[in-house]
BAFI-3210 file (N, C-alpha, C; in Angstrom, 3 decimals, decimal comma, padded with zeros to 6 digits):
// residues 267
n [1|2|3|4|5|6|7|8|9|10|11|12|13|14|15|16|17|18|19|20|21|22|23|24|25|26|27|28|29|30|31|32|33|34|35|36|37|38|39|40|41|42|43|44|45|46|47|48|49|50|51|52|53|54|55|56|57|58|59|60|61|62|63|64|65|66|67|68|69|70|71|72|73|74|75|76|77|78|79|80|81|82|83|84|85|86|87|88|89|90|91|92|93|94|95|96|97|98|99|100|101|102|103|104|105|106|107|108|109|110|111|112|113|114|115|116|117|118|119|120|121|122|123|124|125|126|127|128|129|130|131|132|133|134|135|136|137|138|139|140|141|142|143|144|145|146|147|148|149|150|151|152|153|154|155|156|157|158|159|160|161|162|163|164|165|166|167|168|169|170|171|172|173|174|175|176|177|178|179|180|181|182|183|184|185|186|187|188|189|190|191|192|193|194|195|196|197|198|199|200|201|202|203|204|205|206|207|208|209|210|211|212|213|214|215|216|217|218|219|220|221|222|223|224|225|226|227|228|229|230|231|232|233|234|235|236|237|238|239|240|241|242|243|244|245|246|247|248|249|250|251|252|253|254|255|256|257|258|259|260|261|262|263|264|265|266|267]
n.u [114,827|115,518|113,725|113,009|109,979|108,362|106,542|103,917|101,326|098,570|098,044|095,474|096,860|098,628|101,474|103,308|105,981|108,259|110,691|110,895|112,368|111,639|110,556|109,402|109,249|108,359|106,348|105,230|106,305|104,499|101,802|101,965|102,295|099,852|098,367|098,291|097,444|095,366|093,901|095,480|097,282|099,047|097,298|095,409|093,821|096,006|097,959|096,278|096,015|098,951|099,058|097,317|098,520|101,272|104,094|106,096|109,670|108,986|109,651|109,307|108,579|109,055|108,029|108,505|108,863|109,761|110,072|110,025|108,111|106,595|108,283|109,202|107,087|106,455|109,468|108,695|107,153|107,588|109,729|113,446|114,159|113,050|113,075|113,161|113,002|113,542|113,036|113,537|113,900|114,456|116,562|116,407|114,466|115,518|118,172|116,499|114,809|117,116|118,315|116,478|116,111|118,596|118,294|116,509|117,849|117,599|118,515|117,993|116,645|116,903|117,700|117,230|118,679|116,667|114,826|112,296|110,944|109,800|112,259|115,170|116,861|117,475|115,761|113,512|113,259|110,205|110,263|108,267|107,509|105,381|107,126|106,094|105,044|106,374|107,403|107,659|106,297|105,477|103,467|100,822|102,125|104,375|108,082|110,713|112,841|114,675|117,475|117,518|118,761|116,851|115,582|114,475|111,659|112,864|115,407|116,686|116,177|117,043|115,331|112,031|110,248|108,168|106,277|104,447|104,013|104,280|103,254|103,718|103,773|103,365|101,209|102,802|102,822|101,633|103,786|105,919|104,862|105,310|107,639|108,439|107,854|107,854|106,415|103,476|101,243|101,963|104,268|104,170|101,840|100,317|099,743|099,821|098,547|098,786|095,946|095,438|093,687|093,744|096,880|097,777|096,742|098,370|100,764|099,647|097,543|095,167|092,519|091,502|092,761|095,115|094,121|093,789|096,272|097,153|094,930|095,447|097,516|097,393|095,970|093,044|091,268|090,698|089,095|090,407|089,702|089,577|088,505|089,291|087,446|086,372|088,175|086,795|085,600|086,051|084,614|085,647|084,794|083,723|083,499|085,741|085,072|086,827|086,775|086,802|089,714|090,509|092,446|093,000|093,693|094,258|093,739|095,754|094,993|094,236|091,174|091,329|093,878|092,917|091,020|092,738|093,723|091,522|090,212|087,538|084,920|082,373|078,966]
n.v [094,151|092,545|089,191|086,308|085,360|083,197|083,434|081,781|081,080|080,727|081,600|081,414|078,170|078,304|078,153|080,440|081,147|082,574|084,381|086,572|089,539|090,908|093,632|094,020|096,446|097,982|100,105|099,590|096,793|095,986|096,105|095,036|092,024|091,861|092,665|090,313|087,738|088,732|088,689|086,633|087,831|090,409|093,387|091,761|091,994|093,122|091,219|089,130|089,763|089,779|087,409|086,195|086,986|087,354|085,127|082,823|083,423|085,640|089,564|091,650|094,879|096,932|099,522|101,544|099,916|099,367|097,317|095,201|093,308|092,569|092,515|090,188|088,439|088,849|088,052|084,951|084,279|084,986|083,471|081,629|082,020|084,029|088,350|090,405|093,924|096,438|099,637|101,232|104,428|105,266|104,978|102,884|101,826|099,914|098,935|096,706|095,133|094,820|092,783|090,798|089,977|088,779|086,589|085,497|084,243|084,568|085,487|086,732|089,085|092,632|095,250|098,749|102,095|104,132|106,864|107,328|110,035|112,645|114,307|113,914|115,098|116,974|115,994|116,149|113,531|112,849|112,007|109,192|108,136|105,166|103,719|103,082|105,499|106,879|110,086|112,158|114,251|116,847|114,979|115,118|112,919|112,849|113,001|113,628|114,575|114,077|114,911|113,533|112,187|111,984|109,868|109,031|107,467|106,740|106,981|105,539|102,522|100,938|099,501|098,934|097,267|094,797|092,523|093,255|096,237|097,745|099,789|102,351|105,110|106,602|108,901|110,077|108,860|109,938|111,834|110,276|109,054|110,771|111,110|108,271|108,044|106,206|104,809|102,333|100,054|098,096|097,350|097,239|095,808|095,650|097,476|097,682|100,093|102,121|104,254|107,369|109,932|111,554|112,121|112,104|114,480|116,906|116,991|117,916|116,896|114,339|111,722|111,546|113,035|111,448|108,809|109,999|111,025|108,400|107,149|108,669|107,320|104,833|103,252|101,975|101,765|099,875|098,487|096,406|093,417|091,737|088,945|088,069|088,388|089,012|092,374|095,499|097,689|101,162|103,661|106,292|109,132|108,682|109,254|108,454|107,618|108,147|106,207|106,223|105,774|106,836|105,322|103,014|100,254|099,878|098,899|099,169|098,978|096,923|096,146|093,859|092,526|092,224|090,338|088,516|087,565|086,702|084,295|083,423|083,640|082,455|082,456]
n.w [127,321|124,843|123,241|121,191|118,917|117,846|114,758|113,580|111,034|108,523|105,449|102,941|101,398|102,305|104,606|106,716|108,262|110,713|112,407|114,761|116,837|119,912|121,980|125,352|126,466|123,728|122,347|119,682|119,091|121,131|119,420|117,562|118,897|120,184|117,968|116,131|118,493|118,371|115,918|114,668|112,368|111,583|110,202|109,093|106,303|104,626|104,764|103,634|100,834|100,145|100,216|098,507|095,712|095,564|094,362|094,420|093,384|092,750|092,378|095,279|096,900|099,655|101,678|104,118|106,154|108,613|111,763|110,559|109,908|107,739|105,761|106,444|105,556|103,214|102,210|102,573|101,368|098,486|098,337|098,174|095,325|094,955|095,482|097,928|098,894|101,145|102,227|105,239|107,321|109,975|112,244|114,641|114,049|111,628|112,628|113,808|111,792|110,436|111,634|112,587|109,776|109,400|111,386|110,444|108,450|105,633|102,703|100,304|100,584|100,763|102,842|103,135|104,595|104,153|103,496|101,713|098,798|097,399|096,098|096,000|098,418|101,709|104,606|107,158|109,846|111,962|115,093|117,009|120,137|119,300|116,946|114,519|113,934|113,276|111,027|108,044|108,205|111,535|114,113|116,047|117,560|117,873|119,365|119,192|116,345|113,954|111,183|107,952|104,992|102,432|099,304|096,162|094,436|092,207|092,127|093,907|093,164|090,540|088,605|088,059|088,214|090,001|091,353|093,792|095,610|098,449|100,540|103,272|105,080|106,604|106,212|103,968|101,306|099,104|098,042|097,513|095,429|093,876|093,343|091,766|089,018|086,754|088,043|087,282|086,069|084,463|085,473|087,720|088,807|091,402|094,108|097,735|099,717|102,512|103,577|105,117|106,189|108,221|108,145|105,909|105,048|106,426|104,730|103,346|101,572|100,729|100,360|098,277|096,312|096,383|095,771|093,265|091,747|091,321|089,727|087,453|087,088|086,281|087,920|089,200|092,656|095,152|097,901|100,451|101,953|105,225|105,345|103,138|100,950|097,866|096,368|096,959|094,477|093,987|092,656|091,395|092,073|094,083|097,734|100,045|103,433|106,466|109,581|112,942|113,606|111,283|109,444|106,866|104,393|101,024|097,931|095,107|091,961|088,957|086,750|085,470|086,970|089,397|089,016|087,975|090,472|092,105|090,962|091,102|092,840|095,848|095,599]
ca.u [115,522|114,377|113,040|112,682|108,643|108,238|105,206|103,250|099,911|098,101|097,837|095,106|097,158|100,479|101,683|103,898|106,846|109,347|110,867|110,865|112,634|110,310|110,898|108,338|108,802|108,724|105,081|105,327|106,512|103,428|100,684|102,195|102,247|098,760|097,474|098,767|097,160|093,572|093,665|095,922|098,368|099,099|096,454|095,228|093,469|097,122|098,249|095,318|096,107|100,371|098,913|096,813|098,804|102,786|104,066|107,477|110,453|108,402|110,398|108,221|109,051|108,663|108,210|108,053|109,372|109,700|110,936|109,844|106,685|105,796|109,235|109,490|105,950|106,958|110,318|108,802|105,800|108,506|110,978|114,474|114,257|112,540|113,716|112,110|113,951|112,980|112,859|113,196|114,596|114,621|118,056|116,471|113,478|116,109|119,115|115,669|114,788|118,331|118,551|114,932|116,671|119,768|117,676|115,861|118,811|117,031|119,687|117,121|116,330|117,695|117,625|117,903|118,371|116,473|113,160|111,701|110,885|109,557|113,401|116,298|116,904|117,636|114,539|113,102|111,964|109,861|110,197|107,226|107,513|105,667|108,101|105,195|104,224|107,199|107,028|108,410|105,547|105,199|101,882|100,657|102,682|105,690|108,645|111,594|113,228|116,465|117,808|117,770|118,700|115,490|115,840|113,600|111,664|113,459|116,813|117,155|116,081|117,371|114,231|110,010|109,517|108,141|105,054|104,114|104,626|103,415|103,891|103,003|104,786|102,390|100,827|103,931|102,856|101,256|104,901|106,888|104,547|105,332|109,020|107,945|107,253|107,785|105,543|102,300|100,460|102,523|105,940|104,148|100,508|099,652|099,996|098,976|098,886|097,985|095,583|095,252|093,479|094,490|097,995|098,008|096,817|099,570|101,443|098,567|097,357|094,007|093,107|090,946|094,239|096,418|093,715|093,494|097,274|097,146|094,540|095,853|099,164|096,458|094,951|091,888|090,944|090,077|088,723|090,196|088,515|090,375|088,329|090,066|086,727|087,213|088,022|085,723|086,212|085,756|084,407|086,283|083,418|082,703|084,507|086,016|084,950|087,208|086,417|087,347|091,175|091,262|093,027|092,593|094,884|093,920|094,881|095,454|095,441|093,568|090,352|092,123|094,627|092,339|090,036|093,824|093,932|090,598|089,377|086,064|084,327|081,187|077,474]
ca.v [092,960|091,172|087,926|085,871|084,860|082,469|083,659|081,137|081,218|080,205|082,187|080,389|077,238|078,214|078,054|081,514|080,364|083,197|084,674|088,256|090,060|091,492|094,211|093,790|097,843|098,981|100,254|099,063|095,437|095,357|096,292|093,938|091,117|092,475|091,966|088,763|087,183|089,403|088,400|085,543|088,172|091,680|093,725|090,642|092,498|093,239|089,636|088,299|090,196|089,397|085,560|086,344|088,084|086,966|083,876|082,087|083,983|087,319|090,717|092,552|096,078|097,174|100,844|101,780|098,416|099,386|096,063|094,077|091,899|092,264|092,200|088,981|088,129|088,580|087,044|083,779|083,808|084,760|081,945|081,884|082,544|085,481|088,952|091,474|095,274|096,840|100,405|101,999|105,463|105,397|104,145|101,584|100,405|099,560|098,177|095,691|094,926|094,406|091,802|090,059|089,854|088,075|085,719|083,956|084,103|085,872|086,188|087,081|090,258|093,802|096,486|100,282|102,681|105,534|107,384|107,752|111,443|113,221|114,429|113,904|116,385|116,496|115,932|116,114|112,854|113,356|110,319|108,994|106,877|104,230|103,298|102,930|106,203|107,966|110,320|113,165|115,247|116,362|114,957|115,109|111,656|113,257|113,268|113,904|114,722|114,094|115,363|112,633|112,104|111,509|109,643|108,723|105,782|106,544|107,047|104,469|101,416|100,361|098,798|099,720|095,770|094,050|092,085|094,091|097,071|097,876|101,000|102,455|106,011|107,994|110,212|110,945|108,367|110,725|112,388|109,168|108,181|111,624|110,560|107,075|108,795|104,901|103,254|101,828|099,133|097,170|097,328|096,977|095,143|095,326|098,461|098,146|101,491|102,537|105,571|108,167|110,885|113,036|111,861|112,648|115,809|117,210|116,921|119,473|115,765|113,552|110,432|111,981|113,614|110,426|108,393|111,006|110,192|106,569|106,909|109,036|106,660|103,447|102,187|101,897|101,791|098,594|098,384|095,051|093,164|090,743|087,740|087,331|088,363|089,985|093,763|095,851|098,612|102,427|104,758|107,833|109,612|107,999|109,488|107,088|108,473|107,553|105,854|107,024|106,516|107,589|104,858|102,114|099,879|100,228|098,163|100,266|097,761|097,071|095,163|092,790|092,041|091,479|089,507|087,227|087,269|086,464|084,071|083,354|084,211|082,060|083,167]
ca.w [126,847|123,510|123,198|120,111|119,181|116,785|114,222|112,789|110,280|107,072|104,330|101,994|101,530|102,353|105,661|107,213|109,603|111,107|114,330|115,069|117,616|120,689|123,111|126,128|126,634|122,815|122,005|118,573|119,247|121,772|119,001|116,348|118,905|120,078|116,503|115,979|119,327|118,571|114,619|113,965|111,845|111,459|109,298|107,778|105,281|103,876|104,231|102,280|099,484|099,751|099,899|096,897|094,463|095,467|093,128|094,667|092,465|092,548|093,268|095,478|097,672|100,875|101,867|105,499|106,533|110,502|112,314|109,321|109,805|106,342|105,115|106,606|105,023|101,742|102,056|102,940|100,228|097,474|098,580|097,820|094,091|094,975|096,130|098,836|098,852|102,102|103,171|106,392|107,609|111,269|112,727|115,455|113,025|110,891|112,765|114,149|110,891|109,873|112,817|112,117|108,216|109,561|112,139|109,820|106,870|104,398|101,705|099,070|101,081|100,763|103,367|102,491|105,553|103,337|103,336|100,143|099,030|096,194|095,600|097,136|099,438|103,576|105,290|109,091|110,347|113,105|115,298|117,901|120,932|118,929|115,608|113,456|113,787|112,830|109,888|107,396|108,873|112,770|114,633|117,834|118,588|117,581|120,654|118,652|115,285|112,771|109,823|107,109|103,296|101,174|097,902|095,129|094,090|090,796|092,277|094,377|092,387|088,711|087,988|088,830|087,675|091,065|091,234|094,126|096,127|099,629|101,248|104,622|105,176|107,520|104,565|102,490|100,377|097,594|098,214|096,904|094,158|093,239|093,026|091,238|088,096|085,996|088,624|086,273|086,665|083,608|086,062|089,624|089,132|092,746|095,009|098,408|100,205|103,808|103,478|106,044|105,665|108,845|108,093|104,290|105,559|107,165|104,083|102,168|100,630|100,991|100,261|097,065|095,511|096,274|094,471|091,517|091,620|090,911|088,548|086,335|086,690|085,026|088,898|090,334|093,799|095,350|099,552|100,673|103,291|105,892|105,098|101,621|099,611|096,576|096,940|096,095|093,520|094,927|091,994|091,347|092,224|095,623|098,591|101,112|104,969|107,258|110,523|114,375|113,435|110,271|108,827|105,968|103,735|100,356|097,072|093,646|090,873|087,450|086,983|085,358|087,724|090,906|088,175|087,844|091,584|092,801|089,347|091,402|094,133|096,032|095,859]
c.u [114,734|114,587|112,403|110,932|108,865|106,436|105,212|101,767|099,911|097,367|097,163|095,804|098,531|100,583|103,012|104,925|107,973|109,542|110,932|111,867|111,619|111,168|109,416|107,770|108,038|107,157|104,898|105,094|105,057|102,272|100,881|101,892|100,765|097,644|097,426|098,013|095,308|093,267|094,426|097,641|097,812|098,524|096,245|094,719|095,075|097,386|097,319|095,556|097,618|099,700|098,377|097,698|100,547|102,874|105,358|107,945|109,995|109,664|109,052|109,454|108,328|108,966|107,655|108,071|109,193|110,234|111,075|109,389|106,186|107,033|109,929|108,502|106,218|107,658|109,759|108,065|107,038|109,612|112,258|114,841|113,736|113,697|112,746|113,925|112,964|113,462|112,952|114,108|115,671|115,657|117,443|115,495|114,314|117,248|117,607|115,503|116,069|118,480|117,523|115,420|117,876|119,426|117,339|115,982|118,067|118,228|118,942|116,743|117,408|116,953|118,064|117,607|118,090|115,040|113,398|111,065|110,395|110,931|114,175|116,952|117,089|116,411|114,324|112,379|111,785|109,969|108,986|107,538|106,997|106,268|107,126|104,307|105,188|106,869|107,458|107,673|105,607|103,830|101,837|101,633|104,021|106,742|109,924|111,769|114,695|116,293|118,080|118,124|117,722|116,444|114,330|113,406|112,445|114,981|117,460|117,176|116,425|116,217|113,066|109,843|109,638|106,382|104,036|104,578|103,233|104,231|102,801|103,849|103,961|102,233|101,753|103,303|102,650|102,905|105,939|106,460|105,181|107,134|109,709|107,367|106,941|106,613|103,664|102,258|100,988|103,451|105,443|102,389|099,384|100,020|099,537|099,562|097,958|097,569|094,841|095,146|094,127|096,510|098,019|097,706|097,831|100,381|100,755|097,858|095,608|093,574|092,394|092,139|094,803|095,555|093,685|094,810|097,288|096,319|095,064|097,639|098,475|095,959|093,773|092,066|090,445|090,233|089,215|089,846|089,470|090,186|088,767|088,998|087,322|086,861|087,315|085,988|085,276|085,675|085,247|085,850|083,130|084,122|084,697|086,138|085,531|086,687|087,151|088,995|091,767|091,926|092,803|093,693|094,013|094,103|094,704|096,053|094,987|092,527|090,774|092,798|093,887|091,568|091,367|093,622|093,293|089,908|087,895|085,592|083,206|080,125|076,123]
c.v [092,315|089,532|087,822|085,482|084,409|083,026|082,364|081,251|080,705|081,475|081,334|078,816|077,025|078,673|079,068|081,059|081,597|083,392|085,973|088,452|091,076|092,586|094,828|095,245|098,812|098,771|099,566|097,532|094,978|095,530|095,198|092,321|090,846|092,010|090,296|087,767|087,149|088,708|087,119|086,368|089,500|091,883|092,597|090,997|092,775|092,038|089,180|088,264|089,886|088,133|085,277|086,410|087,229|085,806|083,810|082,500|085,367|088,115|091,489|093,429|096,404|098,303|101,324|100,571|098,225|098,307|095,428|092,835|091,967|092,199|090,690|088,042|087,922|088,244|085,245|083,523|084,035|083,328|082,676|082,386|083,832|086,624|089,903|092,509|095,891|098,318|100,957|102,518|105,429|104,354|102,801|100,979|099,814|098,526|096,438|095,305|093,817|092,397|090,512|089,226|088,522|086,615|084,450|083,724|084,378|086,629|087,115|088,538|091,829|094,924|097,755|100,900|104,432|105,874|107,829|109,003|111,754|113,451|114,220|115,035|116,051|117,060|115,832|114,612|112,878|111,757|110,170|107,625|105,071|104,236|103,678|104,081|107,719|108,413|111,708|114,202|115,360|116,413|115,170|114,282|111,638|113,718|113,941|113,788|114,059|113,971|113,764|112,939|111,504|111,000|109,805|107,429|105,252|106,534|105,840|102,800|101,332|099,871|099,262|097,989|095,143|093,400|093,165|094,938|097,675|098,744|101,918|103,569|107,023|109,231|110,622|109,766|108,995|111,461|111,639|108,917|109,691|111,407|109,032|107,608|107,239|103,978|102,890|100,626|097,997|096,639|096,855|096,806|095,753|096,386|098,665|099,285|101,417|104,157|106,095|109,154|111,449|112,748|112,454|114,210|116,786|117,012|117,666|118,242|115,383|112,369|110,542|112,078|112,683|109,552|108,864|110,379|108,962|106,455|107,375|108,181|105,178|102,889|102,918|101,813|101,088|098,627|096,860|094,886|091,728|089,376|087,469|087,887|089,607|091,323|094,543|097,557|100,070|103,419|105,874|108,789|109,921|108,181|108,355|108,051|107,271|107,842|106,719|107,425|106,302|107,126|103,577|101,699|099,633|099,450|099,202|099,240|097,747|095,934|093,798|092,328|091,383|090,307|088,280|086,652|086,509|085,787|083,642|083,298|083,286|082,793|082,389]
c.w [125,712|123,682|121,781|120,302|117,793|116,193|112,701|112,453|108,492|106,368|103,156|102,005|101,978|104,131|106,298|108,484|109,785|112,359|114,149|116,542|118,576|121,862|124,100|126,471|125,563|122,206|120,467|118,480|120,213|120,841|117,711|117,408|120,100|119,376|116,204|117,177|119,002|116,660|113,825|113,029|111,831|110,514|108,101|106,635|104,395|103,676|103,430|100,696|098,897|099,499|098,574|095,891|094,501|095,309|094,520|093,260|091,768|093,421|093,676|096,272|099,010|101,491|102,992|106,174|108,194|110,323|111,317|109,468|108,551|105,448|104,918|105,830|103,647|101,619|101,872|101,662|099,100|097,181|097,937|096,419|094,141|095,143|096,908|098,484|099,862|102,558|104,390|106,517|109,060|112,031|113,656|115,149|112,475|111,031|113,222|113,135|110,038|110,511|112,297|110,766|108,550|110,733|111,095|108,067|105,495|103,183|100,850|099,354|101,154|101,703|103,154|103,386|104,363|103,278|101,851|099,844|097,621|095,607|096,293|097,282|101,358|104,004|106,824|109,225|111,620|113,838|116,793|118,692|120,272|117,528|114,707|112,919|113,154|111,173|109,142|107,525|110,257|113,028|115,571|118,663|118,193|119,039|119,916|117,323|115,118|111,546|109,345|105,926|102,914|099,759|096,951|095,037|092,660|091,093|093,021|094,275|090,116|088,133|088,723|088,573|088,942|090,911|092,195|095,618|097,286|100,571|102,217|105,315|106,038|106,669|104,201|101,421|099,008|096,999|097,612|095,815|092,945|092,477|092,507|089,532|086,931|086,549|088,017|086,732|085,304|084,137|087,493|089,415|090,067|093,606|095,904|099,215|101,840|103,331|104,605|105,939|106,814|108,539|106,900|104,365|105,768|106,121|102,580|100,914|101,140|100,692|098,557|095,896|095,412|095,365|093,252|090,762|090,405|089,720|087,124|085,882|085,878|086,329|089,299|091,710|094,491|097,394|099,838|102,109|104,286|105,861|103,749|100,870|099,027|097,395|095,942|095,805|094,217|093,536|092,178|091,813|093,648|096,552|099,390|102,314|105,712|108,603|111,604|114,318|112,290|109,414|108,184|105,074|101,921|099,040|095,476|092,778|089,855|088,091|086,769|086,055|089,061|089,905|088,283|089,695|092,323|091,284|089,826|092,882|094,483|096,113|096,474]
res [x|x|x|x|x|x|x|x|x|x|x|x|x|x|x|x|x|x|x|x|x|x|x|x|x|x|x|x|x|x|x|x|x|x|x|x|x|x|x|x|x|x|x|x|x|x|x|x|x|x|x|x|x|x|x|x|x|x|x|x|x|x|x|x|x|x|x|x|x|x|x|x|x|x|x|x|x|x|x|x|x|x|x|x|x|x|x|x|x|x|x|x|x|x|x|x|x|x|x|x|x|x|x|x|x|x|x|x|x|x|x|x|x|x|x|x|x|x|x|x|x|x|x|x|x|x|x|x|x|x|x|x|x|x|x|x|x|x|x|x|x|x|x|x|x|x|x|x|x|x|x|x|x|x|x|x|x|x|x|x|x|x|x|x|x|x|x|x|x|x|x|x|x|x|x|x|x|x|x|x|x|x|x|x|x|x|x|x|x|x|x|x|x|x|x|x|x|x|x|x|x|x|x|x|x|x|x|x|x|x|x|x|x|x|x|x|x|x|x|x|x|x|x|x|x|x|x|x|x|x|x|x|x|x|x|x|x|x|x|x|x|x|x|x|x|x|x|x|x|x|x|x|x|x|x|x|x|x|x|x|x|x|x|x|x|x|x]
***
């Protein structure tokens, strides 16, 4: 049975107000409201950087949306002049999502029931007891499959112009940017990425290659950190070893741009 939860928090000076939809059984809904109890908000290291970087009347994107705690995140920081465009494949992330969208009237918001793909083509998504883990590769935490339609990041948007773009696809990501061929750092600033190496794996990727990626598209490689300090820039050079599980959120941006974001730091 779901149950509404009101989520409230501060973002730097701005204050985060929505409701979500909860299901007391659905592994997913228990690690988001999990996080939120153990940290205040879901991967605050991501929020820091939406609180940073997103203006009121920004278009940002949202890729791998699941229920939509960060869809809702960026709705609120954009405001009504804004717009969010949200992502997700998986029929009952999505109708939740949809729901979450229509709760807390979110005109400004667009849902797309579509996985994003290097081409469009019919794809396998593998799906996993928890939501968040589903993915266009199978893992270990894979229970079931279905045939989908893949698009493009080029096919399915008219425009690359968003302030910024935050995507979280269980290692296809190198797989989408590949189908993002416009996306630069003149059209989309701010790119945060979840990187997973055994995940990116499984898709013949790494987190080396997906940075090579990005750079050669005009970003850098920036580690952000959950207390808000500045993020700190990751040489080309300099591998990133991942921890016990493997997984890290990442920001690919310009110096310049975190330099707009973050104009000074304490010492």
């Amino acid at each position: 049975m779901s149950a509404r939860v009101d989520i409230n928090f501060m973002l730097g000076k701005r204050r985060i107000e929505f409701v979500m939809l909860t299901d007391a059984g659905n592994i997913a809904d228990y690690n988001t409201m999990s996080a939120i109890e153990q940290d205040g908000c879901c991967e605050p290291e991501v929020a820091r950087v939406m609180g940073r970087v997103v203006r009121e009347g920004d278009a940002v994107i949202d890729v791998g949306a699941n229920v939509g705690y960060f869809t809702l995140l960026l709705a609120r920081l954009v405001g009504e002049r804004g717009s969010v465009i949200a992502f997700e494949p998986a029929q009952g992330s999505f109708s939740k999502l949809r729901e979450n969208i229509r709760l807390n009237r979110l005109s400004h918001v667009s849902c797309m029931q579509q996985a994003l793909w290097e081409k469009c083509e019919e794809v396998t998504l593998h799906q996993a007891a928890d939501s968040g883990q589903n993915s266009l590769a199978r893992s270990p935490q894979s229970v079931g499959r279905t045939k989908i339609n893949a698009t493009t990041f080029d096919a399915a948007l008219t425009s690359h112009k968003a302030r910024l773009l935050k995507i979280d696809v269980e290692g296809a990501e190198q797989n989408v940017m590949y189908g993002a061929k416009n996306l630069v750092p003149a059209n989309v600033p701010y790119v945060v990425s979840e990187l997973n190496d055994e995940a990116l794996t499984r898709f013949g990727h790494g987190n080396r290659s997906y940075r090579q990626l990005m750079m050669a598209r005009g970003y850098d490689t920036f580690l952000i950190h959950a207390d808000d300090a500045l993020p700190t820039l990751v040489p080309p050079a300099t591998d990133l070893v991942q921890g016990w599980d493997q997984n890290v959120n990442v920001l690919f941006s310009t110096l310049d741009r975190v330099a707009e974001a973050w104009p000074e730091i304490p010492v």
